[in-house]
DSSP file (Angstrom, degrees, kcal/mol; ACC not computed):
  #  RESIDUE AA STRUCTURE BP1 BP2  ACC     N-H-->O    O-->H-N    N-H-->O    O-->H-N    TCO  KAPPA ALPHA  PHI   PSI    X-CA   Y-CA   Z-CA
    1    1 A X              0   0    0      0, 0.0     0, 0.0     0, 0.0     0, 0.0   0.000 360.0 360.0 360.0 117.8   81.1  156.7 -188.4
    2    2 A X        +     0   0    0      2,-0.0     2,-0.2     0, 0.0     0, 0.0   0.370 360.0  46.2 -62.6  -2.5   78.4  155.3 -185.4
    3    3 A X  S    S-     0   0    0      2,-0.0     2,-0.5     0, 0.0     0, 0.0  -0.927  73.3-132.7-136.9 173.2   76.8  152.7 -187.3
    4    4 A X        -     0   0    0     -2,-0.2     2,-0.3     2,-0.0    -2,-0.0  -0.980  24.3-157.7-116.6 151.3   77.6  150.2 -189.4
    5    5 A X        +     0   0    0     -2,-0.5     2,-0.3     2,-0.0    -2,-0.0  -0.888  14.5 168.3-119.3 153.1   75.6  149.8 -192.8
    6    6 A X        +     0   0    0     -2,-0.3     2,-0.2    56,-0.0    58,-0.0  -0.989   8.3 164.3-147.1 139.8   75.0  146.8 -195.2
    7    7 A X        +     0   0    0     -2,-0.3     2,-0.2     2,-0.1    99,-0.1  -0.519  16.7 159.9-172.0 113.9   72.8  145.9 -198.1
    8    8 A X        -     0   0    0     -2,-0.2    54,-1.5    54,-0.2    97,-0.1  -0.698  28.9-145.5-177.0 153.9   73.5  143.2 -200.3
    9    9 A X  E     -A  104   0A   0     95,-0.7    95,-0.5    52,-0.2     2,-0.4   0.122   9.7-157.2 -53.5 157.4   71.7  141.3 -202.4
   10   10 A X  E     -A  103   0A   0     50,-0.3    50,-1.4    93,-0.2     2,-1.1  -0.982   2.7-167.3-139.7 110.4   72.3  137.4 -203.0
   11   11 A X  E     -AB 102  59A   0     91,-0.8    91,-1.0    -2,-0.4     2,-0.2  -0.811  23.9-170.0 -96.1 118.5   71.2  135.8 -206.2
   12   12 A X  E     -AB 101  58A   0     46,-1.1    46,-0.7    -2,-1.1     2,-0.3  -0.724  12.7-171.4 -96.5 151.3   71.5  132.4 -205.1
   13   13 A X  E     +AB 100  57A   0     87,-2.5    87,-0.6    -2,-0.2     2,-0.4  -0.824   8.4 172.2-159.3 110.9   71.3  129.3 -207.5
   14   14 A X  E     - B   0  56A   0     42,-2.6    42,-1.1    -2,-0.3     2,-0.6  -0.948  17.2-142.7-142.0 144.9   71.1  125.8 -206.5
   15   15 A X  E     - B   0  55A   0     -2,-0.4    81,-2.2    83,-0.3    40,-0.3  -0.765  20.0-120.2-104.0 133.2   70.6  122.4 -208.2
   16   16 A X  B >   -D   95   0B   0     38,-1.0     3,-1.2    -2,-0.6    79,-0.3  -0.177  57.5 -81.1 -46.6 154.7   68.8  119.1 -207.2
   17   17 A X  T 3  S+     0   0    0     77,-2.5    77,-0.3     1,-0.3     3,-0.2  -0.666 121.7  10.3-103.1 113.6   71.5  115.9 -207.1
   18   18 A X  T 3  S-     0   0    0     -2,-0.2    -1,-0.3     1,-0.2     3,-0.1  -0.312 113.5 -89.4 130.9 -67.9   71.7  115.0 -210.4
   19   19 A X  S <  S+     0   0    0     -3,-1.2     2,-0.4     1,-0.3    -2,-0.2   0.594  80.7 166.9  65.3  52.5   69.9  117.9 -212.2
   20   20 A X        -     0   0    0     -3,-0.2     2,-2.3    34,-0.1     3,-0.4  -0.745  42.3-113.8 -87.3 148.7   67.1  115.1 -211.3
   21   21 A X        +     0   0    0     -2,-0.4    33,-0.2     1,-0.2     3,-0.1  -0.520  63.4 139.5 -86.8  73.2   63.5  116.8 -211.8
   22   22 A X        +     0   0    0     -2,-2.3     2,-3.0    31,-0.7    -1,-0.2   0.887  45.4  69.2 -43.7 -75.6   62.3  116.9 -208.6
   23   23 A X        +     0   0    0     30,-2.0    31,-0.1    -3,-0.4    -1,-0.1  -0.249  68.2 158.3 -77.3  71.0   60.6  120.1 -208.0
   24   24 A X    >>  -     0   0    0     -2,-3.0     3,-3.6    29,-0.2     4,-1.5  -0.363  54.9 -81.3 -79.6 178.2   57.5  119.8 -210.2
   25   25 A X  T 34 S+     0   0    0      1,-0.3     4,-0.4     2,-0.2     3,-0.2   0.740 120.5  60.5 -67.7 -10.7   54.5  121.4 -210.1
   26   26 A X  T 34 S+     0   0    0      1,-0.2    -1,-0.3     2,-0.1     4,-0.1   0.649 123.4  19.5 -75.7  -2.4   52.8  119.6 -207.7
   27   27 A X  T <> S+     0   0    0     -3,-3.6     4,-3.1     2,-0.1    -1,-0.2   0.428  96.7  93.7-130.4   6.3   55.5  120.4 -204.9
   28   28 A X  H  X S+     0   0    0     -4,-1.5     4,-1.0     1,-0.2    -3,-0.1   0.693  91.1  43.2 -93.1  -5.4   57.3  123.6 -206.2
   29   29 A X  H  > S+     0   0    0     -4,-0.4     4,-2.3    -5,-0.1    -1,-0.2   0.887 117.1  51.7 -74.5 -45.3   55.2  126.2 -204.5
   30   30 A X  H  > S+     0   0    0      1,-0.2     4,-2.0     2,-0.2    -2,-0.2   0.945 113.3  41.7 -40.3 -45.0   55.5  123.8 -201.3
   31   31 A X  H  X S+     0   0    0     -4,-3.1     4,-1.6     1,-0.3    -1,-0.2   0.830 118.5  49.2 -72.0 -28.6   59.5  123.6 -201.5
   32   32 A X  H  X S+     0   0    0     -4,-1.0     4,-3.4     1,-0.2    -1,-0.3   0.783 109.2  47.8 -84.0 -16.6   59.8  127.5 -202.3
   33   33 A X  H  X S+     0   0    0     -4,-2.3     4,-1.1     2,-0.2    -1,-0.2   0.809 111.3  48.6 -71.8 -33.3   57.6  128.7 -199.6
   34   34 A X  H  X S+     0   0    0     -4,-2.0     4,-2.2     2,-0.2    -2,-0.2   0.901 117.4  44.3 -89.6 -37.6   59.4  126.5 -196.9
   35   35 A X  H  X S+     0   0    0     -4,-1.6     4,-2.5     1,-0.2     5,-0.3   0.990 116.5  51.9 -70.9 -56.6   63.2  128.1 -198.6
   36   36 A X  H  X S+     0   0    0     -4,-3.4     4,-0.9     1,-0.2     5,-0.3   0.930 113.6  38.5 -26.1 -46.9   61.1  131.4 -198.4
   37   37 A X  H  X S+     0   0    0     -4,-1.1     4,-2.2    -5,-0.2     3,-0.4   0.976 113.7  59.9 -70.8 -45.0   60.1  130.8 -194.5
   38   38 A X  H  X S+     0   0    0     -4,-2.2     4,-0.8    -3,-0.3    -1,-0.2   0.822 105.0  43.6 -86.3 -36.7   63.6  129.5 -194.0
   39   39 A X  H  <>S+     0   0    0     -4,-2.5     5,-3.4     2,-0.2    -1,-0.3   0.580 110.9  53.2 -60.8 -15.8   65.4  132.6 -195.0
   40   40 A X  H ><5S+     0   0    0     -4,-0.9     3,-3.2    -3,-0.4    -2,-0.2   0.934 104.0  58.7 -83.8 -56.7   63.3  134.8 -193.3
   41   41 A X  H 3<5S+     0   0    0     -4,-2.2    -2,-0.2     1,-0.4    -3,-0.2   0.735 108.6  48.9 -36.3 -48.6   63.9  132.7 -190.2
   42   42 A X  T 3<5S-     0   0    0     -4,-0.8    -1,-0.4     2,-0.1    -2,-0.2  -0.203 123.8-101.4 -97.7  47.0   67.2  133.5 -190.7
   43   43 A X  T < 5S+     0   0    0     -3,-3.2    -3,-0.2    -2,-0.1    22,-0.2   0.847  82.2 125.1  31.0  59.5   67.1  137.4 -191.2
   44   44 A X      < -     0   0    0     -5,-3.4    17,-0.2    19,-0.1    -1,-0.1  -0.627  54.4-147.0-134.0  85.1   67.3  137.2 -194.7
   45   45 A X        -     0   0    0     17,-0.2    16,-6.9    15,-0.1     2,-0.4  -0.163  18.0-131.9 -62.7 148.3   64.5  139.0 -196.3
   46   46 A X  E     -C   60   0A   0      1,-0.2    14,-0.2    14,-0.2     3,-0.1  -0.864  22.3-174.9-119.5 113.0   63.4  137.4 -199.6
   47   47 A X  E    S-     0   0A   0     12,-1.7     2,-0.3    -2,-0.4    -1,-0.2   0.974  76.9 -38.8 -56.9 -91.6   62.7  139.5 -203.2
   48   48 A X  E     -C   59   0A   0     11,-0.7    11,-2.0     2,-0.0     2,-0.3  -0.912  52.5-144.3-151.2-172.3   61.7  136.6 -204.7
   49   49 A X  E     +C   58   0A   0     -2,-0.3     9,-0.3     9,-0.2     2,-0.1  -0.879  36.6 119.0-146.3 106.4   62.1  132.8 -205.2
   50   50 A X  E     +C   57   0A   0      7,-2.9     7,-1.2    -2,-0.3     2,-0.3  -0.589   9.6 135.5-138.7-163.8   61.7  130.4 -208.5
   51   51 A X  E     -C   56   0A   0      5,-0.2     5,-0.3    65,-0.2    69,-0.3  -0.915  49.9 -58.0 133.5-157.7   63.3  128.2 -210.8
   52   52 A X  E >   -C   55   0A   0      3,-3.1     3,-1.8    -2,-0.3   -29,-0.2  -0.541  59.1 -86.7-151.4 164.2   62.7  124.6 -212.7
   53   53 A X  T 3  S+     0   0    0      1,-0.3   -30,-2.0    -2,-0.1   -31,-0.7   0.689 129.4  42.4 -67.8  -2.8   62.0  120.8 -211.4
   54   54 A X  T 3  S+     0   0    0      1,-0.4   -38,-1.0   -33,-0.2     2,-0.3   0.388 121.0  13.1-121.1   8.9   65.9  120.8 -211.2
   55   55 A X  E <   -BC  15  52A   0     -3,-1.8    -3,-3.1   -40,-0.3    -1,-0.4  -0.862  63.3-157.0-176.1 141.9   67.7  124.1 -209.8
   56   56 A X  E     -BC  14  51A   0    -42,-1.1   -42,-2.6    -5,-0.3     2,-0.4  -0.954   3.5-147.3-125.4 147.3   65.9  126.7 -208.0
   57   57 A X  E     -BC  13  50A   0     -7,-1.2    -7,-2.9   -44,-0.2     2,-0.4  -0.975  10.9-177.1-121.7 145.8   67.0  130.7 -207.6
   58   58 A X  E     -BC  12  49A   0    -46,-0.7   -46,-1.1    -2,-0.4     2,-0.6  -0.980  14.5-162.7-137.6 109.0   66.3  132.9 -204.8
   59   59 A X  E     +BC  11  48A   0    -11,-2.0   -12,-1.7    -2,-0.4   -11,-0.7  -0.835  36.7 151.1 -97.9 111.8   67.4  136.6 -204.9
   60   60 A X  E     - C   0  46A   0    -50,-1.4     2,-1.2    -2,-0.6   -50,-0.3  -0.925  45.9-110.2-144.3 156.1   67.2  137.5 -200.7
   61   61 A X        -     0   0    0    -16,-6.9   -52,-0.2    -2,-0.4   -16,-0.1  -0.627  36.1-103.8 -99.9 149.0   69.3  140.1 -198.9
   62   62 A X        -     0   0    0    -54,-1.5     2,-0.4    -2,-1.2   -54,-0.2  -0.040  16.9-130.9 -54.5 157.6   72.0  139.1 -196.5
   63   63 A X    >   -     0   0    0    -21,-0.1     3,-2.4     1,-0.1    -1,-0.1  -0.986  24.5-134.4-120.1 133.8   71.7  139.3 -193.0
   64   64 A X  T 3  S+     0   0    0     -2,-0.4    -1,-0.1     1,-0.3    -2,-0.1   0.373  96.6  56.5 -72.3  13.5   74.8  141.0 -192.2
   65   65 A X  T 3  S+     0   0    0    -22,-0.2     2,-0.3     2,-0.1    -1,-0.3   0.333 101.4  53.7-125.5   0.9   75.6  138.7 -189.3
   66   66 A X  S <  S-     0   0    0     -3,-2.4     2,-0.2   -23,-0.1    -3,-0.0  -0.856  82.4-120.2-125.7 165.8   75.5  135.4 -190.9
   67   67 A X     >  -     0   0    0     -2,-0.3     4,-1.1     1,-0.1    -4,-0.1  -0.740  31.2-116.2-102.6 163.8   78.0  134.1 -194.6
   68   68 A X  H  > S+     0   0    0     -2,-0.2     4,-2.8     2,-0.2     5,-0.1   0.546 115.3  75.4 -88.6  -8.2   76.2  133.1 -197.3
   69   69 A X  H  > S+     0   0    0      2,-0.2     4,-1.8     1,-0.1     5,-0.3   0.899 102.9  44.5 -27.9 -63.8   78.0  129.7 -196.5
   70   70 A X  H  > S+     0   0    0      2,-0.2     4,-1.1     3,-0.1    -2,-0.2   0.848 109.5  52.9 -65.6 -39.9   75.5  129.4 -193.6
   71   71 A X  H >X S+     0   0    0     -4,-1.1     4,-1.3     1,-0.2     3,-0.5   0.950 113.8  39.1 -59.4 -68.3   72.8  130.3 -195.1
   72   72 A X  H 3X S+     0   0    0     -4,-2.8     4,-2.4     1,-0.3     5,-0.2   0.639 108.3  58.1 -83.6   4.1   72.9  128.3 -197.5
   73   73 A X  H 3X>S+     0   0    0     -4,-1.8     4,-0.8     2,-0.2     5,-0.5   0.865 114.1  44.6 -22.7 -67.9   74.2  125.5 -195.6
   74   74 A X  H <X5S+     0   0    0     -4,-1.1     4,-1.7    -3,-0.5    -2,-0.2   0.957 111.6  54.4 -71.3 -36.1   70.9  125.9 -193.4
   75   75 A X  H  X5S+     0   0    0     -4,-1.3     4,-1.2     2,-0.2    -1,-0.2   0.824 116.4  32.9 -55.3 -37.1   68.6  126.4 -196.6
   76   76 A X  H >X5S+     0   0    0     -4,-2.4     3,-2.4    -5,-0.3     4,-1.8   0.949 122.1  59.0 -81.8 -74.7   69.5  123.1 -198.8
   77   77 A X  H 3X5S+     0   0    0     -4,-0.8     4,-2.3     1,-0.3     5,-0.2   0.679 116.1  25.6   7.2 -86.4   69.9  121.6 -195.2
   78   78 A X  H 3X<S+     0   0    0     -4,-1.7     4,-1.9    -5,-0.5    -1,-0.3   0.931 118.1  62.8 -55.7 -50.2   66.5  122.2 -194.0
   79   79 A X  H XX S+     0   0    0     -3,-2.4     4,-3.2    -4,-1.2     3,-0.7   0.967 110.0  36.7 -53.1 -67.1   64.9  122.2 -197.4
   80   80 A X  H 3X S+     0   0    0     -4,-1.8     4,-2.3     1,-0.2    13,-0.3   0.820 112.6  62.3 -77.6 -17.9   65.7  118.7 -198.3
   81   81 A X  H 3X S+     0   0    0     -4,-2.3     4,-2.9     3,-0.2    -1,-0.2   0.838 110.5  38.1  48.5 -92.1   65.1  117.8 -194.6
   82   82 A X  H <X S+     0   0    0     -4,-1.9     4,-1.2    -3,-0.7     6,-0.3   0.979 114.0  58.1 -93.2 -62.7   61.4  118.9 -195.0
   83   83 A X  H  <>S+     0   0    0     -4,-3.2     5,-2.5     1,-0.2     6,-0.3   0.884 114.5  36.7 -15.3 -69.6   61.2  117.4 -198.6
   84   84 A X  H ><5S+     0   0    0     -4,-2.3     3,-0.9    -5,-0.2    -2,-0.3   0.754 112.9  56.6 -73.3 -41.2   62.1  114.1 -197.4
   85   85 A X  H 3<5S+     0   0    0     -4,-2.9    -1,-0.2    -3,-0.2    -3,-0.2   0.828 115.9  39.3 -49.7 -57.4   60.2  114.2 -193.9
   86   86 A X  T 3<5S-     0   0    0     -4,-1.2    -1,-0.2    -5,-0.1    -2,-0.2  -0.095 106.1-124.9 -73.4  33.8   57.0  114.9 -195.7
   87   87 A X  T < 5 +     0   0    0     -3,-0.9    -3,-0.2     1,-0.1    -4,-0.1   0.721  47.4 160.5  20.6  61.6   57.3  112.8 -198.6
   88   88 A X  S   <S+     0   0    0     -5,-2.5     2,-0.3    -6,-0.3    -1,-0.1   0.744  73.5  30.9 -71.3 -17.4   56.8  115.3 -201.1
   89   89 A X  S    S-     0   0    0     -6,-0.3     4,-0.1    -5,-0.1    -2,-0.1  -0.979  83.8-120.6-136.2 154.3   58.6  112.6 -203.7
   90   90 A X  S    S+     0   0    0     -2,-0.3     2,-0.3    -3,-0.1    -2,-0.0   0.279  93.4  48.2 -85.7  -2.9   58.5  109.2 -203.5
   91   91 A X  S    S-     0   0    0      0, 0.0    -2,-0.1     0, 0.0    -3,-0.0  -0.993 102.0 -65.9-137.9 164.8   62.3  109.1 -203.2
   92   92 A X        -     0   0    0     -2,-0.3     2,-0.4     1,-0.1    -2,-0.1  -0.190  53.1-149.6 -73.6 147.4   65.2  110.7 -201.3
   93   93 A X        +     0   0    0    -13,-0.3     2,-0.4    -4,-0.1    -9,-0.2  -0.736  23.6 165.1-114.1 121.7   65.3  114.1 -202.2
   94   94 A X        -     0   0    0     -2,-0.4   -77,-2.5   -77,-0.3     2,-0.3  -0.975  31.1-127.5-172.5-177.5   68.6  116.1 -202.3
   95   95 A X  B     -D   16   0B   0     -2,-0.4   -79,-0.2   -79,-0.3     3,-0.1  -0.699  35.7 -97.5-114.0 141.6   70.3  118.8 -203.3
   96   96 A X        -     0   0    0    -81,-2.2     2,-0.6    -2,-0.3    -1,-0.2   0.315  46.2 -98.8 -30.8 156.3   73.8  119.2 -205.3
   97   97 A X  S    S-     0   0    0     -3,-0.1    -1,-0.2   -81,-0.1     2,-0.1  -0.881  84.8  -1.0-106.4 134.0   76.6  119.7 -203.6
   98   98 A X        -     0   0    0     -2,-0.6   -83,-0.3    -3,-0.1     2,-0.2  -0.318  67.6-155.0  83.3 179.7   77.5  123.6 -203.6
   99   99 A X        -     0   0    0     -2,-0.1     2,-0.3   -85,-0.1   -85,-0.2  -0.765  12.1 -66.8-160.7-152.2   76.2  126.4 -205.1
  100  100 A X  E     +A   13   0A   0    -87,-0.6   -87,-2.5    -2,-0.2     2,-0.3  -0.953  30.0 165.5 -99.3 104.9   75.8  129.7 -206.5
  101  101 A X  E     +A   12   0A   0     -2,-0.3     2,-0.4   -89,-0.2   -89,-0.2  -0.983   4.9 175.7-132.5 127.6   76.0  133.3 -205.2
  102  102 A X  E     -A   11   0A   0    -91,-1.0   -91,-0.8    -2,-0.3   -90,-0.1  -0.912  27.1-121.3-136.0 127.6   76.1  136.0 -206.6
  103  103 A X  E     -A   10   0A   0     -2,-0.4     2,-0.5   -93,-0.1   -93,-0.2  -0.072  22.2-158.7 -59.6 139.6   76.2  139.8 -205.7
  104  104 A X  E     -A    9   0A   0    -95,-0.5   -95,-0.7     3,-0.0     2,-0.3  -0.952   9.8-146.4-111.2 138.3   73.4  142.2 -207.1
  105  105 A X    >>  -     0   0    0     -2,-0.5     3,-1.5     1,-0.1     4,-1.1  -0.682  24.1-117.0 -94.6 146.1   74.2  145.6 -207.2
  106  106 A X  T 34 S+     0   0    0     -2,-0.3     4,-0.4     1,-0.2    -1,-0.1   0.783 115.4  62.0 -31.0 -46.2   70.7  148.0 -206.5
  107  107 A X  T 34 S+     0   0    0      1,-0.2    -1,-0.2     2,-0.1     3,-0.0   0.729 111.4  38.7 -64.7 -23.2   71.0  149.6 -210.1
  108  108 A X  T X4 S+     0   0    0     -3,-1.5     3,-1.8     2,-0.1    -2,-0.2   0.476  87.2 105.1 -91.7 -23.2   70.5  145.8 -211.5
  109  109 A X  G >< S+     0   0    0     -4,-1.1     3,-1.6     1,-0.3     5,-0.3   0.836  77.5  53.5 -34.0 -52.8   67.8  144.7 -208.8
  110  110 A X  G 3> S+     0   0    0     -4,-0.4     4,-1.8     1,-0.3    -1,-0.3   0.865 111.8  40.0 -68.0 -34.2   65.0  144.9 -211.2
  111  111 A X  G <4 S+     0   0    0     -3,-1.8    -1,-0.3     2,-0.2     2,-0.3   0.028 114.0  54.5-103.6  23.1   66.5  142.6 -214.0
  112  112 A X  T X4 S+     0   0    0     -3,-1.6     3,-2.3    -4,-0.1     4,-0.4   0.363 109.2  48.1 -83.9 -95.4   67.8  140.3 -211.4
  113  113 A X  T 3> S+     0   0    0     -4,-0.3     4,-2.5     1,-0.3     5,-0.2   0.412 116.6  46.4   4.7 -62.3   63.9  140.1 -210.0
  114  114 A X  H 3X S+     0   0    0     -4,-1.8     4,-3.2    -5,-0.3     3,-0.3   0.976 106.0  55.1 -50.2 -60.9   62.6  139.5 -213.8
  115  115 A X  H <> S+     0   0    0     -3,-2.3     4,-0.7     1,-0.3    -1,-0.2   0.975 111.9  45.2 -50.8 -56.1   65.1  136.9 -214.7
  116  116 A X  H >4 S+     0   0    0     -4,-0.4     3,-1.7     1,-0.2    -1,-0.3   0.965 115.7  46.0 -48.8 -40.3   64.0  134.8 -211.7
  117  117 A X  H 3< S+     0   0    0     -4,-2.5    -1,-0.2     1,-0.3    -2,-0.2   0.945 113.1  44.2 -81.3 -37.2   60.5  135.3 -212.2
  118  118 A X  H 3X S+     0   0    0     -4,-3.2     4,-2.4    -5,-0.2    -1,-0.3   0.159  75.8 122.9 -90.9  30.8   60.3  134.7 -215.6
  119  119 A X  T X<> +     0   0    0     -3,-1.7     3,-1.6    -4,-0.7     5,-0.5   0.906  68.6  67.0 -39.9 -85.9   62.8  131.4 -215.5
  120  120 A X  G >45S+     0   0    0    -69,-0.3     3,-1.1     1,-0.2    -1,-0.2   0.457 105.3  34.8  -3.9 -79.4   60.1  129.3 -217.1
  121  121 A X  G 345S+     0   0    0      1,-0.2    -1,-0.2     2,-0.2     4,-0.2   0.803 115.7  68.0 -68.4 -29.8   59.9  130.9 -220.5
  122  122 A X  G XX5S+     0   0    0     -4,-2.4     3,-1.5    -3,-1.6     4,-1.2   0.859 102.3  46.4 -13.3 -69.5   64.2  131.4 -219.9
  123  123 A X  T <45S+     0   0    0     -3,-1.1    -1,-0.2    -4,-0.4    -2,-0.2   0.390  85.4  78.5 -87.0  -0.6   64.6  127.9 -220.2
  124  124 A X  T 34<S+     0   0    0     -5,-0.5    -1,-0.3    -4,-0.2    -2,-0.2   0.885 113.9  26.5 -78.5 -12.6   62.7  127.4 -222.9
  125  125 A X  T <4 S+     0   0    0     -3,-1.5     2,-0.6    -4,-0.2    -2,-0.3   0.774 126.1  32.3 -91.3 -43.3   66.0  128.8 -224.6
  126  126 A X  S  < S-     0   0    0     -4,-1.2    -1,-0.2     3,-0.0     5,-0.1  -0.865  75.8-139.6-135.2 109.1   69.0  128.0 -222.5
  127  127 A X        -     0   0    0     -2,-0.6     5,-0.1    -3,-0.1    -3,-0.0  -0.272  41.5 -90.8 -52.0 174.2   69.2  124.5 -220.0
  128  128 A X  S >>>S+     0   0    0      2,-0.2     4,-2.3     3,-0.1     3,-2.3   0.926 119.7  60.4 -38.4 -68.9   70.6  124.7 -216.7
  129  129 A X  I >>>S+     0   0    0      1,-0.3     3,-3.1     2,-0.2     4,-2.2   0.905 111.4  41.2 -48.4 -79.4   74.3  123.9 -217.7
  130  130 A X  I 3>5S+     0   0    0      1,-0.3     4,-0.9     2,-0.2    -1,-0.3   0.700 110.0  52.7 -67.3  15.5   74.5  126.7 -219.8
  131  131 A X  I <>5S+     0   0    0     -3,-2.3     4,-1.2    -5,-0.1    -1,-0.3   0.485 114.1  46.4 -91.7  -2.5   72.8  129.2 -217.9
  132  132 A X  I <X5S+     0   0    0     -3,-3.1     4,-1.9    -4,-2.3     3,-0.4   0.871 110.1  53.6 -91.6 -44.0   75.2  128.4 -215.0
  133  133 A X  I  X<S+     0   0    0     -4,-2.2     4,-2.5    -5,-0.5    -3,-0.1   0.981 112.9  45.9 -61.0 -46.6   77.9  128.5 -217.3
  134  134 A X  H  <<S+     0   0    0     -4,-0.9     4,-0.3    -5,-0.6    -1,-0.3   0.757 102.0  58.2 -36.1 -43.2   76.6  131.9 -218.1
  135  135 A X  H >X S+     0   0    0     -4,-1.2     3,-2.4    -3,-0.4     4,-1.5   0.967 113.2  43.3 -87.7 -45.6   76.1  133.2 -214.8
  136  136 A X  H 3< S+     0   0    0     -4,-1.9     6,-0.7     1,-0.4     7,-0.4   0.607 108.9  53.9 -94.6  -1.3   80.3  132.5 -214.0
  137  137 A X  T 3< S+     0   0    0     -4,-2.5    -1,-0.4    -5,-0.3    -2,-0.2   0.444 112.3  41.7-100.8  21.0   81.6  133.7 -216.9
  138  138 A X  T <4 S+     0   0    0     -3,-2.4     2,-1.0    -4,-0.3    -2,-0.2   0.668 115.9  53.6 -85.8 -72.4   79.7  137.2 -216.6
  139  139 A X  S  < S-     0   0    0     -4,-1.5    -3,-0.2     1,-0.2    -2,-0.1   0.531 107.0-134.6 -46.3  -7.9   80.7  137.0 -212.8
  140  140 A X    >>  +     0   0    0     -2,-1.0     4,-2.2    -5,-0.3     3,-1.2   0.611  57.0 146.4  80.9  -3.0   84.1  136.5 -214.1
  141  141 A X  H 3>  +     0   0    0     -5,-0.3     4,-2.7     1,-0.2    -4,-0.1   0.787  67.8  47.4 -59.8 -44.9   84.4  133.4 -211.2
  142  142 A X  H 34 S+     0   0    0     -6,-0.7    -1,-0.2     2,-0.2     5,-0.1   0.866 116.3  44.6 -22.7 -60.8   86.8  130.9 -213.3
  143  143 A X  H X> S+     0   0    0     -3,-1.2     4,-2.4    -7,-0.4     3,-0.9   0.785 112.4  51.5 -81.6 -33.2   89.1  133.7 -214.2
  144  144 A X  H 3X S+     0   0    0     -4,-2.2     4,-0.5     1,-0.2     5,-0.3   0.899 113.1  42.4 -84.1 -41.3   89.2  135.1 -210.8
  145  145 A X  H 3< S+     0   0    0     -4,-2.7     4,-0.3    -5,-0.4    -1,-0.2   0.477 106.1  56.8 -93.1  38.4   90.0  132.2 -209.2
  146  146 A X  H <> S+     0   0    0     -3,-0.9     4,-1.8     3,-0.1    -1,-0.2   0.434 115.1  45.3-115.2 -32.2   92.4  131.0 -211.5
  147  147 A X  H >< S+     0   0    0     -4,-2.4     3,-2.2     2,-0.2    -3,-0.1   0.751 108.8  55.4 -49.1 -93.3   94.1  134.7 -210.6
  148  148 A X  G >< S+     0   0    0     -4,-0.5     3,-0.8     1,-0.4    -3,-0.2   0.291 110.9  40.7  -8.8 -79.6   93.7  134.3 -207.5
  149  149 A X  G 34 S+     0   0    0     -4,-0.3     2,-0.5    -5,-0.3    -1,-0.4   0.763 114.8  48.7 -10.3 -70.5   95.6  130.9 -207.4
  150  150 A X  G <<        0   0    0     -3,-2.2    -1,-0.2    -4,-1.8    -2,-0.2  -0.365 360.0 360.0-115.8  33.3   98.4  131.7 -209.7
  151  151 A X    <         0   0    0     -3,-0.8    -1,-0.2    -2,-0.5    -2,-0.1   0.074 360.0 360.0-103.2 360.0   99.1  135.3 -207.5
């Protein structure tokens, strides 16, 4: 084959240090536009980007030439960075350490896209901890890397 082909998706999920509620409304369009900008920046065009004053998700597709290590390395990086350099909170602003990625397959694209966008009314059911706990027991993550280990 003469080329190589790639497409995938990254649902990404990451939380402020703490779960402190940071991103309110008065800065959360700023803080997603600049994680928007910043992904692009890094050849990772961006579906969409939302999420709560304490943990934001960003569903973008990979650029096949970087890990999603780096990205997101460079996203929190930069992000809290530009928080904190333009004193978008009155104290230093940062983000947990780690994260959450997870592949979306094409056939699913459309109910990843929803879930992000509609987070608000989401959380009006389910906190953070237990939608995170959710996201790695469907993704199986626990289980596989407790195979994984014990192989």
């Amino acid at each position: 084959m003469p080329h190589s082909y790639n497409k995938i998706w990254i649902h990404a999920i990451f939380g402020t240090k703490y779960r402190t509620h940071f991103l309110n409304a008065g800065i959360e369009k700023e803080v997603h536009q600049f994680i928007n900008d910043k992904l692009r920046e890094l050849g990772c065009p961006v579906r969409i980007i939302n999420g709560m004053p304490d943990h934001v998700h960003c569903l973008f597709l990979l650029n096949p030439q970087k890990s999603i290590m780096e990205v997101m390395k460079s996203v929190k990086g930069s992000s809290s960075y530009y928080i904190n350099q333009n004193n978008l909170i009155n104290e230093k602003f940062t983000w947990q350490i780690g994260y959450g990625a997870f592949s979306v397959s094409q056939s699913v694209m459309v109910r990843a896209y929803n879930y992000i966008k509609n987070q608000k009314e989401h959380h009006q059911r389910k906190d953070f901890k237990d939608e995170y706990a959710a996201f790695l027991e469907l993704h199986r993550v626990l289980e596989d890397t407790f195979n994984t280990t014990m192989s």
